[in-house]
N, C-alpha and C positions, 0 to 999 in steps of 0.2 A: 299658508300655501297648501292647496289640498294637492296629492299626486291622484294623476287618473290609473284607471283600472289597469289600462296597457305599460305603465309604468311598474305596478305590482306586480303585471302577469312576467316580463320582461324580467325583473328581479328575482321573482321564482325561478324561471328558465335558466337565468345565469346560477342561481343554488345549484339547481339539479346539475347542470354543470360540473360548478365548483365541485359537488357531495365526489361525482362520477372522478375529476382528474383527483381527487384528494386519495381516494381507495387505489387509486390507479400509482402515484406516488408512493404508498402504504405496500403495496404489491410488491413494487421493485425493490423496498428494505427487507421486503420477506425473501423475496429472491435471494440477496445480497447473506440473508440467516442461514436459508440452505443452503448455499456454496460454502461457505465459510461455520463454523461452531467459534458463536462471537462468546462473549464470558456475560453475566448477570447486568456486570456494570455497562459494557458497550449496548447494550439491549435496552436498558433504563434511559441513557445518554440521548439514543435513535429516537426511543419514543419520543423523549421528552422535547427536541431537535424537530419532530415531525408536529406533535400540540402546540409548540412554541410558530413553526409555520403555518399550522393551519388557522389556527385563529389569526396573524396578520393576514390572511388571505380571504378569512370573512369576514373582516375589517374592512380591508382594501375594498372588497367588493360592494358592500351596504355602501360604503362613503360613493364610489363609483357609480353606484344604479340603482343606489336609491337615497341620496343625497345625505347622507352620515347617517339615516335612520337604522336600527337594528329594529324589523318587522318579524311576528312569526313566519312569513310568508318565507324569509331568508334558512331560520330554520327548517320548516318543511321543508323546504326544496332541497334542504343541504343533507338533512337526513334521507329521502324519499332516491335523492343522487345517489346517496351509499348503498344503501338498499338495493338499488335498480342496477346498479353494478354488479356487487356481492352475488344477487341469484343470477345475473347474464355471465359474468365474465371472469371472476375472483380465479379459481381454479384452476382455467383454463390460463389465464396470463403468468402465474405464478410457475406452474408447468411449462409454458410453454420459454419462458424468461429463464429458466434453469436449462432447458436445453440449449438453448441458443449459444447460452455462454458457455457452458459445458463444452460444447461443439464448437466453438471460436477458440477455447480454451486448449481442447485435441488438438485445433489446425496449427497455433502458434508452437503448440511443444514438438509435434512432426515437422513444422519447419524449421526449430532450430535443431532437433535431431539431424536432419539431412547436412544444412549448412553444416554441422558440426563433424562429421564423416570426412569430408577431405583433410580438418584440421587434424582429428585425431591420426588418419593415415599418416600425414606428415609429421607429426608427433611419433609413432612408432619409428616410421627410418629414421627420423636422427634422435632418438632415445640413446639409442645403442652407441653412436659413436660420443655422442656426450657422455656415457656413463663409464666408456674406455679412456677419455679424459678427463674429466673429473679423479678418478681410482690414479691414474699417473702423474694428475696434480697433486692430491693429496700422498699421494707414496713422495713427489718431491719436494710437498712442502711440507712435510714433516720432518725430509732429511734438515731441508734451510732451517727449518725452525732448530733442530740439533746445531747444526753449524752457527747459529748465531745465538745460541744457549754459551757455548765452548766461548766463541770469540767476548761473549760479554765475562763469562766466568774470567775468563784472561784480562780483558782490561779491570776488572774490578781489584784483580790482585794486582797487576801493575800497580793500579791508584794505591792500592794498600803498600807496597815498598817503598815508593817512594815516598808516601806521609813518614815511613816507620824510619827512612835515609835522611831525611829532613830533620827528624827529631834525634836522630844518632847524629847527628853535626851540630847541631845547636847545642848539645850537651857535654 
């Protein structure tokens, strides 16, 4: 079965494609570097996680559009997509994906700051009278604890008389 040209040409365009959303993918792990200081091993893992994708994805696609064949044409285009990327847009998306998140990242911590101002407010007024409760629990449970130190010292010599009255009678 020969494929006709618009079939080749078609599969190239889907390359270029693929090349263009592959860097485009690649982008957002680099984003995800700059936000974060990942260690050796999480950097290894990602790449390997993103070759591990890309190649099912230029798998999928030769099977897809151009009937399981692996053609240079798929090459080309998938290189030529990275390329046409890389000099259009690489810098600018990487930039531009840092701030975004950076700026979503300001607006969730200012909104739980505000939410959290009434709670603290309410936190300081009854700090204070919990901390005048607490100080009068513990000043009275330290006496109970005293009072039930005494009351047990007491039964415990109880129990000892009467073992020791027990034994003065049997003898």
């Amino acid at each position: 079965m020969k494929l006709s040209y618009g079939v080749k040409l078609g599969y190239f365009f889907w390359s270029l494609a693929l090349g263009g959303i592959l860097c485009l993918i690649y982008d957002g792990i680099r984003c995800g570097r700059r936000l974060t200081k990942p260690s050796i091993f999480r950097i290894n893992l990602e790449d390997g996680l993103f070759f591990l994708l890309s190649g099912i994805l230029l798998f999928l696609a030769a099977f897809d559009k151009n009937g399981g064949r692996i053609r240079w044409q798929g090459f080309l285009g998938t290189i030529l997509g990275m390329a046409g990327y890389h000099l259009l847009f690489r810098d600018w998306i990487v930039r531009i994906g840092v701030s975004i998140t950076e700026t979503f990242l300001r607006i969730i911590v200012w909104i739980v700051r505000t939410i959290s101002i009434p709670v603290q407010f309410v936190y300081r007024l009854l700090a204070k009278p919990f901390y005048v409760v607490a100080w009068y629990s513990r000043k009275s449970l330290s006496k109970t604890e005293r009072i039930l130190k005494v009351k047990r010292k007491k039964r415990q010599l109880k129990k000892k008389r009467e073992h020791f009255t027990k034994q003065r009678q049997k003898s």
